[in-house]
C-alpha positions as CSV (number, residue, x, y, z in Angstrom):
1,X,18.3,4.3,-16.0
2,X,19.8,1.3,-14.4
3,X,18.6,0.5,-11.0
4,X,21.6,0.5,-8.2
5,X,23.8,-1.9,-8.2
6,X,23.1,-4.8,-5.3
7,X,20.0,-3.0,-4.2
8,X,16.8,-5.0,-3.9
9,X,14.1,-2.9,-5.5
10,X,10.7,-3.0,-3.8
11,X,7.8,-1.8,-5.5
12,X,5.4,-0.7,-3.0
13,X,1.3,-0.6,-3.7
14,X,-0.5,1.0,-0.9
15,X,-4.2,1.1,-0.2
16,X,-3.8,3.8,1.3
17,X,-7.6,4.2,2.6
18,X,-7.2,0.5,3.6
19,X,-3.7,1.7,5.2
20,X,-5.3,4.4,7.2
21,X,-8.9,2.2,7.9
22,X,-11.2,4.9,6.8
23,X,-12.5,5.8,3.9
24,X,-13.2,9.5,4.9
25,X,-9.1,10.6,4.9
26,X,-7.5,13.8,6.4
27,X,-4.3,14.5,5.9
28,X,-2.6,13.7,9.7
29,X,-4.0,10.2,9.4
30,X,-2.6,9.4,6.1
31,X,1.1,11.0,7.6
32,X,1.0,8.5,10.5
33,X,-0.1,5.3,8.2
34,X,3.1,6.4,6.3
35,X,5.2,6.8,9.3
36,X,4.3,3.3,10.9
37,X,4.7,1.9,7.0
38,X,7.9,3.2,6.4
39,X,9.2,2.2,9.8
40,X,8.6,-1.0,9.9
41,X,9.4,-1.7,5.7
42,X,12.5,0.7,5.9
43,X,12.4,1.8,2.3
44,X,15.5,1.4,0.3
45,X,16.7,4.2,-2.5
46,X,15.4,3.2,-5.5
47,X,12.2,1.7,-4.4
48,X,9.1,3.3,-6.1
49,X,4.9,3.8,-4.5
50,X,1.5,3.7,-6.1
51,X,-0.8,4.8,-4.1
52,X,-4.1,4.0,-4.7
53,X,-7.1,6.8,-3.8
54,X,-10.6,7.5,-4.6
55,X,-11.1,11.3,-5.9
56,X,-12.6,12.8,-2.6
57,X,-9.8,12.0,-0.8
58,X,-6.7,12.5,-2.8
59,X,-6.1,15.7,-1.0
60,X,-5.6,14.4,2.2
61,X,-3.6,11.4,0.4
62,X,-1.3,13.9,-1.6
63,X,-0.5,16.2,1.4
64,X,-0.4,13.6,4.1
65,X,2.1,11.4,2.0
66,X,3.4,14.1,-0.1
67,X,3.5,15.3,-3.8
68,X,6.7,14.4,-5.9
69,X,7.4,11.1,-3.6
70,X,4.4,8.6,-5.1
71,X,2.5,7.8,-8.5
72,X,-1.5,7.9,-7.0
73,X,-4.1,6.3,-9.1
74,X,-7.5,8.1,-9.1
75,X,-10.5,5.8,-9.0
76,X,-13.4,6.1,-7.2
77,X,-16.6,3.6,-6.5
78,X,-16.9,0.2,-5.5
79,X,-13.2,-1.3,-5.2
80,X,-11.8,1.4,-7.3
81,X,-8.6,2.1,-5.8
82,X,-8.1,-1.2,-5.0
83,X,-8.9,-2.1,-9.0
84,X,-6.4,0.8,-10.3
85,X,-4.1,-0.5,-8.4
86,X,-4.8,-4.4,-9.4
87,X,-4.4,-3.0,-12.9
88,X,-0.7,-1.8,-12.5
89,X,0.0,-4.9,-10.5
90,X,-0.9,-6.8,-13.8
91,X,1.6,-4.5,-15.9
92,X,4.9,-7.2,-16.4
93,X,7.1,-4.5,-17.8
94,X,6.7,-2.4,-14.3
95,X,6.3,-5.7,-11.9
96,X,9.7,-7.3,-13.5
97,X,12.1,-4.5,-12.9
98,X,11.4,-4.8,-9.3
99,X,12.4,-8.2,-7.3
100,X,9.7,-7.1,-4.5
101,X,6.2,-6.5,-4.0
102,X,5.0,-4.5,-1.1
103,X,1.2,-4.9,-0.5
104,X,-0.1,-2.5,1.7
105,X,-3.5,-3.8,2.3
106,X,-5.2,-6.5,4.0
107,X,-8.5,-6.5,1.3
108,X,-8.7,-9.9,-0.4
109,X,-9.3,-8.8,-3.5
110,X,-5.2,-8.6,-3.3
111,X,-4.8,-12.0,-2.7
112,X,-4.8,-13.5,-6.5
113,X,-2.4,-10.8,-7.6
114,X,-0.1,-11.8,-4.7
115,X,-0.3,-15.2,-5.8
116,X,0.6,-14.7,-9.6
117,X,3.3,-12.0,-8.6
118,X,4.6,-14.4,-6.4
119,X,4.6,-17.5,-8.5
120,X,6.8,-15.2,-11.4
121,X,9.5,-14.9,-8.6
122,X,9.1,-11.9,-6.5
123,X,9.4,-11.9,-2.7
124,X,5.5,-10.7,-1.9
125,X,4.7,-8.7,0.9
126,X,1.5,-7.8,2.5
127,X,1.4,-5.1,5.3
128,X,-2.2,-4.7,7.1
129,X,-3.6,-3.1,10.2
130,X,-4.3,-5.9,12.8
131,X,-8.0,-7.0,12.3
132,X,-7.9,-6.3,9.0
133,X,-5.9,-9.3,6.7
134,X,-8.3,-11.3,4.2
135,X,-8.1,-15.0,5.2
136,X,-7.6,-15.3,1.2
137,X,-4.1,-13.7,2.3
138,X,-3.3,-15.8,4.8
139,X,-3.7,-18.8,2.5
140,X,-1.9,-17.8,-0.3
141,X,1.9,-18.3,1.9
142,X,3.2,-14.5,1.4
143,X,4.8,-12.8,4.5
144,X,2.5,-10.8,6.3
145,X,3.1,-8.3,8.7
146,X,0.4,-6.5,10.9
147,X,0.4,-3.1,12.0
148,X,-1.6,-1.6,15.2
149,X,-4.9,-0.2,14.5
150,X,-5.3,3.4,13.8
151,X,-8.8,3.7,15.5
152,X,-7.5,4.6,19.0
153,X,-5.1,7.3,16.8
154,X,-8.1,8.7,15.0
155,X,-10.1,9.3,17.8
156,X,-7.7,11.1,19.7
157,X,-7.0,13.1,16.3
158,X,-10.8,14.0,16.3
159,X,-10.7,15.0,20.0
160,X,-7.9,17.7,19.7
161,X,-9.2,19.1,16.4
């Protein structure tokens, strides 16, 4: 399938627990980190996501961002959604079909793959929740864009439910 013509394809990795600044999920958290997202990137058609989840909370990942709309990589402990998601990042034959990188995390353990996606040519990315962007990131001279802080959201969340 040929991507459309004089689109700019964005693949978008999201750290979605990262995204959201928990790692307990529920599903009206991981909705709003997608609304605020996709505002402020403005998605075009034939952009693609990988999410990136441990197990416990895939549920709240799936229905809060949806089913159908996303690939989500499973992997729980230590830095496992952020290493299933490094893993695809590595993957040239996905990366190359897409002239941008969307980073949606502020973890440093992002910032090497930035740097290497970024040195083969694509126009890197990172989105982060304010407080939350590595110094690693900062250094590395990709465009970074900072989102308000979800805490003040998820307490009022907890406070209604």
């Amino acid at each position: 399938m040929e991507p459309l013509k004089n689109e700019r394809r964005t693949l978008h990795f999201i750290d979605i627990e990262n995204l959201s600044e928990s790692m307990i999920l529920n599903e009206e958290a991981v909705r709003e980190a997608k609304r605020e997202y996709l505002q402020v990137i403005k998605p075009g058609k034939a952009d693609q996501f990988v999410i990136g989840v441990s197990h416990f909370n895939l549920t709240a990942a799936t229905f809060g961002w949806g089913s159908g709309v996303a690939t989500y990589l499973v992997r729980s402990g230590q830095d496992g959604a952020d290493l299933a998601l490094l893993n695809v990042m590595e993957d040239r034959q996905l990366t190359d079909r897409f002239q941008c990188v969307s980073i949606a995390s502020g973890d440093g353990i992002f910032a090497g793959a930035g740097r290497v996606l970024r040195g083969r040519g694509h126009s890197v990315k990172f989105i982060a929740r304010e407080f939350c962007l590595s110094q690693s990131i900062l250094q590395i001279g990709c465009e970074c864009l900072l989102l308000p802080s979800m805490i003040g959201f998820r307490e009022e969340y907890e406070l209604v439910s």
